[in-house]
TORTI-169675 format. One record per residue: residue in one letter; x, y, z of N, C-alpha, C in turn. Coordinates in nm, 2 decimals, decimal comma. Example, Ala and Ser with C-alpha at 12.3 -4.5 7.8 and 13.67 -1.06 7.14 Angstrom:
SITE;rest;n.u;n.v;n.w;ca.u;ca.v;ca.w;c.u;c.v;c.w
SITE;a;1,32;-0,57;0,78;1,23;-0,45;0,78;1,32;-0,33;0,78
SITE;s;1,28;-0,22;0,71;1,37;-0,11;0,71;1,29;0,00;0,79
//
This chain:
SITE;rest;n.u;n.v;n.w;ca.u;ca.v;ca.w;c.u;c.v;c.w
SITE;x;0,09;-0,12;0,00;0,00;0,00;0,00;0,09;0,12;0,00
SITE;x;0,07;0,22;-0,09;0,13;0,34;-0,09;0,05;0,41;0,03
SITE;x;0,16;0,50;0,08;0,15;0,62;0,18;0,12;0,72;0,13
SITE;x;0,00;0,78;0,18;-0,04;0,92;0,12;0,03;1,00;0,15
SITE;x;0,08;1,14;0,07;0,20;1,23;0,04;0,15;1,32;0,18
SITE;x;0,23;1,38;0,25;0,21;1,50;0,35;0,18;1,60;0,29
SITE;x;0,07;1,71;0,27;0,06;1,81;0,23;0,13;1,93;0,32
SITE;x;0,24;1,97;0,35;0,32;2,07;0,42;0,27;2,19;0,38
SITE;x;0,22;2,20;0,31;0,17;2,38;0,26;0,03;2,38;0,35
SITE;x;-0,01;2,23;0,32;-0,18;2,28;0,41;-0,13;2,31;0,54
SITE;x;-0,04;2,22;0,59;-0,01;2,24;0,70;0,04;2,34;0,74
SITE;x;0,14;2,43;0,70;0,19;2,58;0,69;0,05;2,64;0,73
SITE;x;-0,02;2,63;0,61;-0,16;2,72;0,64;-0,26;2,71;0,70
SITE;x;-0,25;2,60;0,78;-0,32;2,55;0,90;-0,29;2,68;1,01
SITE;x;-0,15;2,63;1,06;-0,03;2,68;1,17;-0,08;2,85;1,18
SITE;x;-0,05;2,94;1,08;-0,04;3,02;1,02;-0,20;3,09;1,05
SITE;x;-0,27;3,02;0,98;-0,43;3,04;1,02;-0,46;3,06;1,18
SITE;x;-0,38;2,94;1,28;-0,39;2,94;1,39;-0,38;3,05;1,48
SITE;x;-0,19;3,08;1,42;-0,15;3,17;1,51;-0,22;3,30;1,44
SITE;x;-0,21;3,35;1,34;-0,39;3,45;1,30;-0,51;3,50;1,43
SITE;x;-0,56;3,35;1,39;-0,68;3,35;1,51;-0,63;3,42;1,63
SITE;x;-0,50;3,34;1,66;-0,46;3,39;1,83;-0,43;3,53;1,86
SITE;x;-0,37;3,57;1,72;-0,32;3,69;1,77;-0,41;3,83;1,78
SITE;x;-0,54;3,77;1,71;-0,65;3,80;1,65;-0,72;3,86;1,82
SITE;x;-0,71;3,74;1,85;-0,80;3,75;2,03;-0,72;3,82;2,06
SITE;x;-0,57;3,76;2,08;-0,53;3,87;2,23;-0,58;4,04;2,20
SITE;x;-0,54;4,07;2,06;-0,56;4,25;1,96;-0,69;4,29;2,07
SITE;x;-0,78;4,19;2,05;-0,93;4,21;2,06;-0,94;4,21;2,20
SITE;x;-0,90;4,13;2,29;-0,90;4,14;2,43;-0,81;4,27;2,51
SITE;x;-0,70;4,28;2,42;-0,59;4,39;2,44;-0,75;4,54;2,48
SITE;x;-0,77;4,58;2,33;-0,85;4,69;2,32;-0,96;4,66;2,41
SITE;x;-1,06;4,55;2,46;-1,11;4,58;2,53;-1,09;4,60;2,68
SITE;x;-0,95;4,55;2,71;-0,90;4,59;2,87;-0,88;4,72;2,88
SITE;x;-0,84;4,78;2,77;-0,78;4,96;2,75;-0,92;4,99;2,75
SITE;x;-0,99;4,95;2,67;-1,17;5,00;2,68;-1,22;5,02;2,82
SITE;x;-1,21;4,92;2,89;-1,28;4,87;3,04;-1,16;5,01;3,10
SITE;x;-1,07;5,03;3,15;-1,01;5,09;3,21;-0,99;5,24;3,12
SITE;x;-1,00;5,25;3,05;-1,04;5,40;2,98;-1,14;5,46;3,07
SITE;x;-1,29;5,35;3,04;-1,41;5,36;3,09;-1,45;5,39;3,27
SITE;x;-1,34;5,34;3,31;-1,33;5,29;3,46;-1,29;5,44;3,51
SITE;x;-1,19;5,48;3,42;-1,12;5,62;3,48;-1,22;5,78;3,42
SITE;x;-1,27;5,73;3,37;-1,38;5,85;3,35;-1,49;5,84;3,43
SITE;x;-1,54;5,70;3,50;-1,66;5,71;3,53;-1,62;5,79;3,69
SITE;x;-1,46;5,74;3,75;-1,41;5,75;3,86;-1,39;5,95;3,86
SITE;x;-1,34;6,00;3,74;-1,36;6,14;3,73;-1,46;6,19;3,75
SITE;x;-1,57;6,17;3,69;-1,69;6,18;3,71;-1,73;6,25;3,82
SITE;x;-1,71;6,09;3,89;-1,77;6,08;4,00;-1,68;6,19;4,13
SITE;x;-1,61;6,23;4,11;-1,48;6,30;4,20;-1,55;6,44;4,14
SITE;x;-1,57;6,45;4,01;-1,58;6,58;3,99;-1,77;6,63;4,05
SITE;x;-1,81;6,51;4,02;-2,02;6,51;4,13;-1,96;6,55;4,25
SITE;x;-1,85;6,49;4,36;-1,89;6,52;4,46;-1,81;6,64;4,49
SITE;x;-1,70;6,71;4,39;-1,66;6,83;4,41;-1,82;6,93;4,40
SITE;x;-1,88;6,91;4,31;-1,94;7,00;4,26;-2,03;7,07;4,37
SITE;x;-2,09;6,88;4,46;-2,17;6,86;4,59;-2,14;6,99;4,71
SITE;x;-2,02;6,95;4,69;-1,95;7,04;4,84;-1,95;7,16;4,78
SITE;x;-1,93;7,23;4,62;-1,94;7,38;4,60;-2,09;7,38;4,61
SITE;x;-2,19;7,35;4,61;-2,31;7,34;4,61;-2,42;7,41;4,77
SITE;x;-2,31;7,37;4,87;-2,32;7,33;5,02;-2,33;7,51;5,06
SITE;x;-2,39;7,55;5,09;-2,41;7,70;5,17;-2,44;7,73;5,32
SITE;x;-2,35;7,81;5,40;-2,35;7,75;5,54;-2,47;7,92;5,54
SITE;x;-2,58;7,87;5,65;-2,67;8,03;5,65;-2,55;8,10;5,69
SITE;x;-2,60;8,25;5,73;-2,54;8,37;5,82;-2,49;8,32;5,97
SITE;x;-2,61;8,26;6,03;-2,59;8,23;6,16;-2,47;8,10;6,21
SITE;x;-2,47;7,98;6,10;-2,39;7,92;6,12;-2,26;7,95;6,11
SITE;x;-2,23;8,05;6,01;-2,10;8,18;5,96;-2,07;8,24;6,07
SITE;x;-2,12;8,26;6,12;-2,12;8,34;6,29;-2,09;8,28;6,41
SITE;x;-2,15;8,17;6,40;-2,06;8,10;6,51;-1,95;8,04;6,46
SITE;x;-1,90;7,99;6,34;-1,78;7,91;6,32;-1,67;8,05;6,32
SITE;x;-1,76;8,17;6,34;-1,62;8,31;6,33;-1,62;8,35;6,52
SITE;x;-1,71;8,29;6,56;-1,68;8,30;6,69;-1,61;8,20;6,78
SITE;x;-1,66;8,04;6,71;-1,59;7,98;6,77;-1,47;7,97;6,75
SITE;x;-1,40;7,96;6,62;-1,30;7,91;6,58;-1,14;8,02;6,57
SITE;x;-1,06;8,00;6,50;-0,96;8,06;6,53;-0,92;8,14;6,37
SITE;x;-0,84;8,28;6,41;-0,84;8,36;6,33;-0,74;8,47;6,29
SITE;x;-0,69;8,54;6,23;-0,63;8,65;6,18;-0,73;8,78;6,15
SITE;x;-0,70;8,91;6,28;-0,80;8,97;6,25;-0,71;9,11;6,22
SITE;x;-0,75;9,20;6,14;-0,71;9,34;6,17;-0,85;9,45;6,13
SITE;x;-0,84;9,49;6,22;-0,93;9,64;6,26;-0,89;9,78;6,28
SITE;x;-0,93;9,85;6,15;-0,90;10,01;6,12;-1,07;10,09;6,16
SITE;x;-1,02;10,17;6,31;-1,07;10,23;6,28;-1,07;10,38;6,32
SITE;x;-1,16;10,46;6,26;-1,12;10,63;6,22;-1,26;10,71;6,27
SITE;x;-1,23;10,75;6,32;-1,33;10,92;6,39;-1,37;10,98;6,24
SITE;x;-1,49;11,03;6,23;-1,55;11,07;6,12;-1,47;11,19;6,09
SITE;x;-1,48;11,27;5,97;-1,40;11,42;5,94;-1,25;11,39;6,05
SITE;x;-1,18;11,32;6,03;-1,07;11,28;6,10;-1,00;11,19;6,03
SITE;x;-0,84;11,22;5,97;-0,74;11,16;5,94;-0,69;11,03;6,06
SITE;x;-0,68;11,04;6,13;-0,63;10,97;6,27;-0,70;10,82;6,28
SITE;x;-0,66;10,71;6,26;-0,67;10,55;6,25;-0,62;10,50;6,40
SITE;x;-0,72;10,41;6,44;-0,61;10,28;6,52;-0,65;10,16;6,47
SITE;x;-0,53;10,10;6,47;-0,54;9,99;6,42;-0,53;9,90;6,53
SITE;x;-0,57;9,78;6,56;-0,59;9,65;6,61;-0,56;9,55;6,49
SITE;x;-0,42;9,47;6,53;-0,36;9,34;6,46;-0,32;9,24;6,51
SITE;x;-0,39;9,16;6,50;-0,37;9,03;6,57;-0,43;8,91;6,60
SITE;x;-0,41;8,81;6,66;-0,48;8,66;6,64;-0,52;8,59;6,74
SITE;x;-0,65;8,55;6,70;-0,74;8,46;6,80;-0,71;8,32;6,79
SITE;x;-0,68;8,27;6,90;-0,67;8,09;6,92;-0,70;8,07;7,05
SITE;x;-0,80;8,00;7,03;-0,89;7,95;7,13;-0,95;8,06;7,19
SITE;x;-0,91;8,07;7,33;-1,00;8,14;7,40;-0,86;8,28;7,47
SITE;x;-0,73;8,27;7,35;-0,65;8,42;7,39;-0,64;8,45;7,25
SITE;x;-0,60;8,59;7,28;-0,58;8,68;7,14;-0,42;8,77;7,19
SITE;x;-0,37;8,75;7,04;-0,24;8,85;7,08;-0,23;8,95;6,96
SITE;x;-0,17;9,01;6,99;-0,18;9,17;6,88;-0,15;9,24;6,93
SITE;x;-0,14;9,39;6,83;-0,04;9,52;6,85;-0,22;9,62;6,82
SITE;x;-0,16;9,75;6,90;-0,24;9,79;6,84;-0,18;9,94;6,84
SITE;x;-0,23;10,02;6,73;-0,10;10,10;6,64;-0,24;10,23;6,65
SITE;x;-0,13;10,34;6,69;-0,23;10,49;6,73;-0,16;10,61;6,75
SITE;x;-0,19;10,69;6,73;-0,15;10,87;6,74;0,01;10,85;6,87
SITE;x;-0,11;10,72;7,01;0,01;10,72;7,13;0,14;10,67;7,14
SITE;x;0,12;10,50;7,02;0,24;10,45;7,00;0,18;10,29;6,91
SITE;x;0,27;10,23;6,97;0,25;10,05;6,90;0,22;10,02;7,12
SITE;x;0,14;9,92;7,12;0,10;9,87;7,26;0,12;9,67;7,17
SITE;x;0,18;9,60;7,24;0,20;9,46;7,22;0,08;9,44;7,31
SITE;x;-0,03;9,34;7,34;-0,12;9,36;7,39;-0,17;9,11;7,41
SITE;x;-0,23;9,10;7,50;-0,27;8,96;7,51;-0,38;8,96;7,61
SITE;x;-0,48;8,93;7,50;-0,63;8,88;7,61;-0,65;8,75;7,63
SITE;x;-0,69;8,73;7,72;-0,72;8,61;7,80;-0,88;8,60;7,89
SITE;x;-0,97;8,56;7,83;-1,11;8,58;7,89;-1,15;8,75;7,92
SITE;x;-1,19;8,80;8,01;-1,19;8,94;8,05;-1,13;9,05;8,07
SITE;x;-0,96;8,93;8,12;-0,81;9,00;8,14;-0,75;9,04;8,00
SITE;x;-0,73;9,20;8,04;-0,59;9,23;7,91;-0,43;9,25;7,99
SITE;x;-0,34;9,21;7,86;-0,23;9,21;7,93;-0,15;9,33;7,83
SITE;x;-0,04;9,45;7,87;0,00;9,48;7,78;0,17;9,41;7,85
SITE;x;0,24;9,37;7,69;0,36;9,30;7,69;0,47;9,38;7,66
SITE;x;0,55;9,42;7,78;0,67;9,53;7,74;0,80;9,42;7,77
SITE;x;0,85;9,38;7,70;1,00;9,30;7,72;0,97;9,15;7,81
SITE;x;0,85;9,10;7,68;0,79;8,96;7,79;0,77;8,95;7,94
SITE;x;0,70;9,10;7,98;0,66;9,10;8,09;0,54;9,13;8,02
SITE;x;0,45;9,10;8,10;0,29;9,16;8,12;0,25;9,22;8,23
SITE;x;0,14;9,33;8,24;0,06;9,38;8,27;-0,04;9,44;8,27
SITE;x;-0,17;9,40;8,34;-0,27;9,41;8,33;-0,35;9,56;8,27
SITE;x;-0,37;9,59;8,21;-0,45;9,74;8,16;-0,61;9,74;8,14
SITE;x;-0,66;9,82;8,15;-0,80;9,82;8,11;-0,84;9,97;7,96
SITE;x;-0,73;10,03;7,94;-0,76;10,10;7,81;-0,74;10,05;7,71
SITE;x;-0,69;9,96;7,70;-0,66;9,91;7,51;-0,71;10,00;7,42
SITE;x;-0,90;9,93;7,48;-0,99;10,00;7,33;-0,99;10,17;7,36
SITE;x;-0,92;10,23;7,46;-0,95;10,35;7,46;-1,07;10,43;7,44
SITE;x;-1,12;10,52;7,41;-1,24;10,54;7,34;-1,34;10,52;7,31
SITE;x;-1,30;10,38;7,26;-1,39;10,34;7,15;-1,50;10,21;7,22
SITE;x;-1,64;10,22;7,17;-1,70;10,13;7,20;-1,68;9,99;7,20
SITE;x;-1,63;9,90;7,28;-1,60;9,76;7,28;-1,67;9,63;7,19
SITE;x;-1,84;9,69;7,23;-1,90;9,58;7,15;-1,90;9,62;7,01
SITE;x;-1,83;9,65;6,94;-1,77;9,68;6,75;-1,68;9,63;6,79
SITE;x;-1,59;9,58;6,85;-1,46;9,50;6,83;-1,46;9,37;6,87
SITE;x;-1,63;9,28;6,93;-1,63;9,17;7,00;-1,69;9,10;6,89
SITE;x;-1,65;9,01;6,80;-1,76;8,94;6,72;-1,91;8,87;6,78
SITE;x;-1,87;8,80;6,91;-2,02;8,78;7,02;-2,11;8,88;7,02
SITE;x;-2,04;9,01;7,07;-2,12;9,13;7,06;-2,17;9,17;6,91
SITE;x;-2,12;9,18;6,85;-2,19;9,19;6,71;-2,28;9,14;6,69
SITE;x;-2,28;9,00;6,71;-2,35;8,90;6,67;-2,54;8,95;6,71
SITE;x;-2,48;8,97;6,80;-2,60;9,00;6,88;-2,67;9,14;6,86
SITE;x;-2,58;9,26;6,80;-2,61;9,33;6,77;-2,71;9,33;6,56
SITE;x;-2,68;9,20;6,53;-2,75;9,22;6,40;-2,81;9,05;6,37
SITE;x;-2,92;9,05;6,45;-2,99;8,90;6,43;-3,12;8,91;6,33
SITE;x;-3,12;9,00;6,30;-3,20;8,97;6,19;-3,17;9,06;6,08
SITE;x;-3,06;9,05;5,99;-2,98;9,12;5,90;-3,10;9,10;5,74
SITE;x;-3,10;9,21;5,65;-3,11;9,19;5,55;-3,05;9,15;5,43
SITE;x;-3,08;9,10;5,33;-2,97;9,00;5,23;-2,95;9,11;5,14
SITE;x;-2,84;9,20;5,11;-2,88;9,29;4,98;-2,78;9,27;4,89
SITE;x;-2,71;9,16;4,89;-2,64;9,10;4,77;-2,59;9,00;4,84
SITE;x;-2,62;8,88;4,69;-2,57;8,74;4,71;-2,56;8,67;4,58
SITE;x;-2,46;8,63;4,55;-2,39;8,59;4,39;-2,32;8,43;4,43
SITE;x;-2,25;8,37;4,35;-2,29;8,20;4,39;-2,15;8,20;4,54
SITE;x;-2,04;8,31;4,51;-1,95;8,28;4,63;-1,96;8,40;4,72
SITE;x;-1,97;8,48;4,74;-2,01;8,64;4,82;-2,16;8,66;4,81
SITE;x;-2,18;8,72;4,96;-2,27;8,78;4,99;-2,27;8,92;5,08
SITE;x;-2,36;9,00;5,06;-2,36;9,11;5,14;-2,48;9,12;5,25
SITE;x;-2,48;9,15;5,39;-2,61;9,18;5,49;-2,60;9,34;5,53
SITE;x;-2,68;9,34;5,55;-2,74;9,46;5,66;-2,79;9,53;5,76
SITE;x;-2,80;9,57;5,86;-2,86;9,58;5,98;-2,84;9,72;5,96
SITE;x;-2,97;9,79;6,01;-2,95;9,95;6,02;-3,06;9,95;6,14
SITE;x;-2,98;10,10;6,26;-3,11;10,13;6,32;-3,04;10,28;6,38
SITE;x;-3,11;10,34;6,49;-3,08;10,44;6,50;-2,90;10,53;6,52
SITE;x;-2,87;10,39;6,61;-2,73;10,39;6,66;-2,61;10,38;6,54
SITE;x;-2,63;10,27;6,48;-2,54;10,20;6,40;-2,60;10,16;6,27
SITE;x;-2,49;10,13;6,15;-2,47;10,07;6,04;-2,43;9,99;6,01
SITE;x;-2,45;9,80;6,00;-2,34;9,71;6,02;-2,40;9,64;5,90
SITE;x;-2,26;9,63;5,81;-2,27;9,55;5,68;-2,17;9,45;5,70
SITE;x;-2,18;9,34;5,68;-2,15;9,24;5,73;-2,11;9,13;5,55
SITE;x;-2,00;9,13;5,51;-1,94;9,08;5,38;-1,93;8,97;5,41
SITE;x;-1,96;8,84;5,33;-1,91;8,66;5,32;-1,87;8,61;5,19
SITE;x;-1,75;8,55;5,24;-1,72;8,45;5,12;-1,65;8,31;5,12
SITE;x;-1,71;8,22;5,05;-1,68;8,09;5,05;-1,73;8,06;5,20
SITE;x;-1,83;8,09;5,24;-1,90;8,01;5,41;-1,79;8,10;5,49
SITE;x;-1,78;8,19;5,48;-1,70;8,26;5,59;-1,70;8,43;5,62
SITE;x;-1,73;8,47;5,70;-1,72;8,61;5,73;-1,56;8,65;5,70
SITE;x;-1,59;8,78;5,60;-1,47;8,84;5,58;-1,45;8,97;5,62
SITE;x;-1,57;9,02;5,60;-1,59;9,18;5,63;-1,65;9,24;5,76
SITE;x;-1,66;9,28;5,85;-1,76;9,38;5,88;-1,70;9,55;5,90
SITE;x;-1,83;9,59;5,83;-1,81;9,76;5,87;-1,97;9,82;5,95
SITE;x;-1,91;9,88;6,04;-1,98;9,97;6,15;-1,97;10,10;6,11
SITE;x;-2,06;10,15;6,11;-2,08;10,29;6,14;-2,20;10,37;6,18
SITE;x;-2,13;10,43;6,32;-2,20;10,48;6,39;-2,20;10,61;6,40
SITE;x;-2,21;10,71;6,52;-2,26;10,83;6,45;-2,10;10,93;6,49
SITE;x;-2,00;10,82;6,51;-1,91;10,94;6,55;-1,75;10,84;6,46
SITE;x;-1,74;10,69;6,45;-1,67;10,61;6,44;-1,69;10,53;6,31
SITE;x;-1,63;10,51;6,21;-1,66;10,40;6,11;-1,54;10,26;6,14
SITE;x;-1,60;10,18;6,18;-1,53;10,03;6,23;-1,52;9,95;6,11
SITE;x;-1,41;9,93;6,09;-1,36;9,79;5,97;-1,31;9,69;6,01
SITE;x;-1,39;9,60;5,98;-1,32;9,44;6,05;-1,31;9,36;5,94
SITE;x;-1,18;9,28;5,95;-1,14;9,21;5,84;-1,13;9,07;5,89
SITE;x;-1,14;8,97;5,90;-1,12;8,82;5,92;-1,07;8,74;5,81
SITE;x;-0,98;8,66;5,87;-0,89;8,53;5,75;-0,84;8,41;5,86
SITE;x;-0,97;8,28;5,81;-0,95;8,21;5,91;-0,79;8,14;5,94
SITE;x;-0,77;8,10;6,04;-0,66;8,02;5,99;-0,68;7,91;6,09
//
């Protein structure tokens, strides 16, 4: 009996066909793992950028603004000036916890100065001593953010845009406009009938 001949070309083109097919899948499995994970990383942006959007979304009222500027801790400076009067004092300085340190800058001099509940201290060469003129002058509850507080509880809204807003309180005594931004008190200005008070806040 003769032996039938090996066809080697079919078989080449078998092989050939095979590795084809194979390389065919991985191409195809390749593009859909980059697919799947293309997909994976957009949905994950997405989603990072929903819950950025969430929290710009978030608006604290006035009143909650008011206590996180009373409770919390701060960099404050306060200019203020006698009507028809060049002459400024300044108050510069910072609240943490429950003391405050600062200078405060006037016609008399620079005073280094540190409150502590009710007590003031002034600081001449890391000594302290107790004083009771700081505010000189000037009416205390415009320099207490508690006292303010209290002084404008039912403010009017006269401008509000998606990050600032402006309030208002008027009565016979006083003028208190009260500026916010990004959930935080930045501004207040007083004026009353002899004083215009500027208060600036920057939490830290």
């Amino acid at each position: 009996m003769k032996k039938k001949a090996i066809n080697w070309k079919d078989k080449r083109k078998k092989a050939i066909l095979k590795l084809g097919i194979w390389l065919l899948f991985f191409l195809i499995m390749a593009i859909l793992m980059f697919l799947v994970q293309l997909f994976g990383k957009s949905e994950l942006k997405k989603t990072d950028r929903n819950q950025e959007e969430q929290k710009e979304t978030i608006f604290l009222s006035l009143d909650a603004m008011w206590q996180q500027l009373i409770k919390g801790d701060y960099h404050y400076r306060y200019q203020i000036q006698e009507k028809d009067q060049q002459e400024k004092i300044i108050y510069d300085g910072e609240k943490k916890q429950n003391m405050e340190t600062g200078y405060r800058e006037s016609k008399l001099g620079i005073v280094k100065y540190k409150i502590i509940g009710e007590k003031t201290y002034q600081i001449i060469l890391e000594e302290e001593e107790e004083i009771e003129d700081l505010f000189l002058d000037l009416e205390k509850k415009y320099l207490i953010p508690e006292k303010i507080y209290f002084l404008c509880l039912d403010p009017l809204l006269k401008k509000k845009t998606t990050l600032e807003s402006q309030y208002l309180c008027q009565n016979e005594q006083e003028i208190i406009q009260i500026r916010t931004k990004q959930n935080e008190i930045t501004n207040i200005e007083i004026t009353t009938n002899h004083y215009i008070y500027q208060l600036m806040f920057q939490a830290s």
